[in-house]
C-alpha positions in Angstrom: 113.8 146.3 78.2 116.9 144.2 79.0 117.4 140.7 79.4 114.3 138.8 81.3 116.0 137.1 84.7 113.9 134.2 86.6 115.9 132.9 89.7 115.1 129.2 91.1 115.0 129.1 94.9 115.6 125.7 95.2 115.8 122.4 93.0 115.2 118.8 93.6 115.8 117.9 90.4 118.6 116.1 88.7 119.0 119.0 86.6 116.9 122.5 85.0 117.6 122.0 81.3 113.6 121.0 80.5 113.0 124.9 82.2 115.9 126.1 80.8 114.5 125.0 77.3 111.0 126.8 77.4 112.5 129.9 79.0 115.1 130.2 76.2 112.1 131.1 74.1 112.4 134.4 75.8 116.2 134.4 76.1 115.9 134.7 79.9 118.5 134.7 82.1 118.2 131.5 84.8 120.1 131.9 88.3 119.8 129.0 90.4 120.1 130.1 94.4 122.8 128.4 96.1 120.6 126.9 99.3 117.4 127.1 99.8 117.9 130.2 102.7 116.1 133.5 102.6 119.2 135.4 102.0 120.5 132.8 98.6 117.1 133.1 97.6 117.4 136.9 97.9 120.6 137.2 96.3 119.2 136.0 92.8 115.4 137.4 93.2 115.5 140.6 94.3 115.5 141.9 91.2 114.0 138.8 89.0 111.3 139.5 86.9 109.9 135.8 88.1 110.7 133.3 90.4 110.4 129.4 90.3 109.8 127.5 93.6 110.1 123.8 94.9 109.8 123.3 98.8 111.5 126.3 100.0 109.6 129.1 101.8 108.3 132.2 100.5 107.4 134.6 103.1 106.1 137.9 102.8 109.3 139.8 103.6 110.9 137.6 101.1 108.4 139.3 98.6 108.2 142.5 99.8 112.0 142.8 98.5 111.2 141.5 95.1 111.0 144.7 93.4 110.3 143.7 90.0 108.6 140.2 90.3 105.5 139.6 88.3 105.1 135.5 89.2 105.7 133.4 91.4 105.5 129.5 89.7 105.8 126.6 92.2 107.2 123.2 90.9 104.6 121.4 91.9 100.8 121.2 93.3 100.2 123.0 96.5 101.2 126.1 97.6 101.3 126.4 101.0 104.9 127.3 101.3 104.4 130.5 99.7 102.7 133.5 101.4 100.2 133.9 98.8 98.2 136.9 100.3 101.6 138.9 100.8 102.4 137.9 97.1 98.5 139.0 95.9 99.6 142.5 98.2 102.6 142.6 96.2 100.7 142.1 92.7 102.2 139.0 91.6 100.6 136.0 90.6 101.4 132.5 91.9 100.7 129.6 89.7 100.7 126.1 90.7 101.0 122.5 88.5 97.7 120.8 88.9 98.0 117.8 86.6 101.2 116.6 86.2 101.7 113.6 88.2 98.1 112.4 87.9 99.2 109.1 87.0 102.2 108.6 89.3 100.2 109.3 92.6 97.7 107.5 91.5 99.5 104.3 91.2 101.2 105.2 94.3 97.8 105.3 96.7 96.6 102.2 94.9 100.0 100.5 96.0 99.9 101.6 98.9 96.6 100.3 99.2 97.4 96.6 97.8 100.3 96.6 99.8 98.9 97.6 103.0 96.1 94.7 102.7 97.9 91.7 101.2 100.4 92.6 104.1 103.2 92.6 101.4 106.1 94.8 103.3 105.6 92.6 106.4 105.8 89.1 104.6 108.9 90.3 102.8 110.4 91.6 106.6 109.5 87.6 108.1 110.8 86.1 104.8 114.0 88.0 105.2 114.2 87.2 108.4 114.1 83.3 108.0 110.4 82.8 108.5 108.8 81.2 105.8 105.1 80.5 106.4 101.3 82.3 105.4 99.7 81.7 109.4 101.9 85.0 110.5 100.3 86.9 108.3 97.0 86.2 109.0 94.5 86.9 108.8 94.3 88.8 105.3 90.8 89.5 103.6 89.2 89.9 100.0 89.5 93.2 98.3 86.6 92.6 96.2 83.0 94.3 97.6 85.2 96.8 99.9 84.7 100.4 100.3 87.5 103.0 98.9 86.1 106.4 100.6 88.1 109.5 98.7 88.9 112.6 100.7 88.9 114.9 97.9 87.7 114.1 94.5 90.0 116.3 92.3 92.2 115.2 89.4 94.0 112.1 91.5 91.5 110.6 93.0 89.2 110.7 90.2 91.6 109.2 87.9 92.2 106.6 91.0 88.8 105.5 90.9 88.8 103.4 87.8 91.9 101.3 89.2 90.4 100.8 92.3 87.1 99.6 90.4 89.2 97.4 88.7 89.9 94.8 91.9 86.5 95.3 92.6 86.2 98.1 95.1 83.1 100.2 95.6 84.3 103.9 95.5 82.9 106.8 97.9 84.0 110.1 98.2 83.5 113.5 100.2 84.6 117.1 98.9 82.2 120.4 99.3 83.8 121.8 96.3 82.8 118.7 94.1 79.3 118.3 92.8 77.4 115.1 92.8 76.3 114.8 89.1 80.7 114.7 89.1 80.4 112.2 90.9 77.8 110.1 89.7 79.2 110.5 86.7 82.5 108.9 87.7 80.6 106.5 89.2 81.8 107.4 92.6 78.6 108.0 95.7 78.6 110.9 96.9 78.6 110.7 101.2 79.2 113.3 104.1 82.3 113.2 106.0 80.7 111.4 109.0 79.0 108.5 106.5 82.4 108.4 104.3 84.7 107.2 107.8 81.8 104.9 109.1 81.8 102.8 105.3 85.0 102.7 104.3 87.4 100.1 104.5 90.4 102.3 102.8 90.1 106.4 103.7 92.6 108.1 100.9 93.7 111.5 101.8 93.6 114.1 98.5 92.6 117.3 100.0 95.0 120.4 100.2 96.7 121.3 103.3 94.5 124.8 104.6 93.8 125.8 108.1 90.6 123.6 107.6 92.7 120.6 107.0 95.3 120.6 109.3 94.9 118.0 111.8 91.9 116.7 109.9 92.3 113.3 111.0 92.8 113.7 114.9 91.7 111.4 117.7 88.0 111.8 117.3 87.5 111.4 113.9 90.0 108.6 113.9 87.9 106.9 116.3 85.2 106.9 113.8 87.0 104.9 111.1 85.8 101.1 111.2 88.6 99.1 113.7 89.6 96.7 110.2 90.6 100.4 108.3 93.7 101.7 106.7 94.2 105.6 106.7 96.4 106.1 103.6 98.2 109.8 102.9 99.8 110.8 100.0 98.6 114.3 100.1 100.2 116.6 102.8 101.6 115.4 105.9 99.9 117.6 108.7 96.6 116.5 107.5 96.9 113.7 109.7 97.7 114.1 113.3 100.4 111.7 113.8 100.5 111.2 117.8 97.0 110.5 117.1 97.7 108.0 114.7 100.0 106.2 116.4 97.6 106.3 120.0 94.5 104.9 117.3 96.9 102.2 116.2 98.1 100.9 120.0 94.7 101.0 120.7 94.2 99.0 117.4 91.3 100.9 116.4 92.2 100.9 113.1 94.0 98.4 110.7 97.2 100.2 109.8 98.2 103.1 107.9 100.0 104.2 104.7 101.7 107.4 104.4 103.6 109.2 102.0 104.1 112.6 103.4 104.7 113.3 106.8 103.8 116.3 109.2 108.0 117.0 109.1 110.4 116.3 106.4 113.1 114.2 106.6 111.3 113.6 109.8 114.3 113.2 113.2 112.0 110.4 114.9 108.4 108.8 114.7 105.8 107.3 116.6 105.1 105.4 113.3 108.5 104.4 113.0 109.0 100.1 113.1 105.3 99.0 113.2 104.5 95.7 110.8 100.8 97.6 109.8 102.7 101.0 108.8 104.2 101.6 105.7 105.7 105.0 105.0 107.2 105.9 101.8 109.5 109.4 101.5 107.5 111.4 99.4 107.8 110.4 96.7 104.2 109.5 94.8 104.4 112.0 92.5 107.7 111.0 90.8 108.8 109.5 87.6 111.5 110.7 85.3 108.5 111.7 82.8 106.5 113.5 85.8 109.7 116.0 86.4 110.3 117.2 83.1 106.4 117.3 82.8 106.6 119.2 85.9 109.4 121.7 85.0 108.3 122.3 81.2 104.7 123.2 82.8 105.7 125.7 85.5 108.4 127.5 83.1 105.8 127.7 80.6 103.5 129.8 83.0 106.5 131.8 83.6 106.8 132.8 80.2 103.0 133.4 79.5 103.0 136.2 82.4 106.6 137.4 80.9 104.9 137.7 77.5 101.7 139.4 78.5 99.4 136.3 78.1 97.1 134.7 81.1 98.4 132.0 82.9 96.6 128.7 82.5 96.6 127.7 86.5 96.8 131.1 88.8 96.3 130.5 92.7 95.3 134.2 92.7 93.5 135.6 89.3 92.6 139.0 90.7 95.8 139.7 91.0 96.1 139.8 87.2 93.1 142.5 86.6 95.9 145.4 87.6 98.5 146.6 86.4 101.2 144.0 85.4 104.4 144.4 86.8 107.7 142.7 85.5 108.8 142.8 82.5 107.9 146.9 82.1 109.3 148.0 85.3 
């Protein structure tokens, strides 16, 4: 067997060395692709034995030329930028990172949240701009005794629900995959979809992007949020159907609106764009210098369980990993 290569498609990090450092444990080989194009991507993974993804796509020709690939390990959470069913085809598994910026997104909804209802990003636009005065911000209510509803109770939001409790805010939350003794033990009522947008003063997104999600929140259920909401997003951007948004918001049936992520990245232009009860932050929840070298240690570390023969800890695509293994031995 010769020297063990895993190419990197793309980076947005200041630097590999925290993936650089697990995969020297099996003296691999690291080629980074010069831009994130199907052909630089090709260049250094055709003939990887794994391959590390950020944001770039992974389509299913991509993988059908990836002759001895055994894994595919994305740099972050979801994985809807790779073709996962051509990849399963293929017989390599795609593992994801689950849990590493529990903390930073977090803290990013629930400032999103406190900013979005003390009105903080407008007050500092009038202050800047010479006005000095609380009546143009009013009116601005209580937290305490409001209604959080979680879409998606997973690792973030759960761990968001004892900050929110924590200013006094009753939690609800909808998933189908969640059970309510999970719930209940969190402390967290369980409600339908339907109940969850007629109680809730704050709706946080936390689902994953599938063809179920997308477009999630459109005009109609929009129109059932309570006319004093705010929608707040920091999970996937086409979740929430912007136009829609933005047609809710002139017609000021809801509150405002806090988003993260975007349906386009950089996004050209915006409907959302330049409105005092939007804020929108660049994607950036899940970061903190400890969250990307938690982030890269974790994904190489997958890499070199499959590269070792061992089972990887967070597989998109298990079956895949009941045949024969590919890699390493080809």
């Amino acid at each position: 067997m010769g020297q063990l290569l895993v190419s990197v498609a793309d980076s947005a990090f200041p630097n590999l060395d925290p993936a650089r450092e697990v995969l020297e444990r099996i003296g691999a080989n690291i080629l980074l692709a010069t831009e994130a194009t199907p052909d630089s991507i090709m260049k250094v993974a055709r003939q990887a034995d794994a391959l590390l993804v950020t944001y770039a796509k992974i389509t299913a020709e991509m993988i059908g030329q990836m002759s001895r690939c055994s894994i595919i390990a994305r740099f972050g959470i979801g994985v809807d930028n790779v073709d996962v069913a051509a990849a399963s085809g293929a017989g390599i598994v795609v593992t994801r990172v689950p849990d590493y910026c529990v903390d930073e997104v977090s803290d990013h909804t629930m400032a999103l949240l406190l900013a979005l209802v003390r009105k903080i990003p407008f007050a500092n636009s009038l202050v800047n701009a010479g006005r000095w005065g609380m009546p143009a911000v009013a009116p601005i209510h209580r937290l305490r005794g409001t209604v959080l509803g979680l879409v998606g109770f997973g690792k973030i939001p759960q761990l968001l629900v004892g900050k929110a409790k924590a200013f006094g805010i009753k939690i609800v939350a909808y998933d189908p995959y969640v059970s309510e003794s999970v719930m209940t033990s969190a402390g967290v009522q369980q409600v339908d979809f339907a109940k969850l947008l007629r109680v809730s003063d704050f709706v946080s997104i936390h689902a994953p992007l599938l063809p179920e999600t997308h477009h999630l929140f459109n005009a109609e259920v929009l129109a059932q949020m309570k006319t004093t909401a705010y929608l707040i997003n920091t999970a996937r951007g086409p979740i929430v159907d912007e136009a829609a948004l933005a047609h809710a918001l002139d017609a000021g049936q809801l509150a405002g609106a806090a988003l993260d992520v975007l349906s386009s990245e950089p996004p050209m232009a915006s409907s959302l764009f330049g409105r005092d009860n939007v804020i929108l932050t660049p994607h950036m929840s899940f970061y903190s210098v400890e969250s990307l070298i938690e982030l890269q240690t974790k994904a190489a570390e997958e890499v070199v369980r499959v590269l070792t023969g061992q089972l990887p800890l967070n597989p998109i695509n298990p079956e895949v990993l009941n045949r024969t293994t590919r890699g390493a031995d080809a």
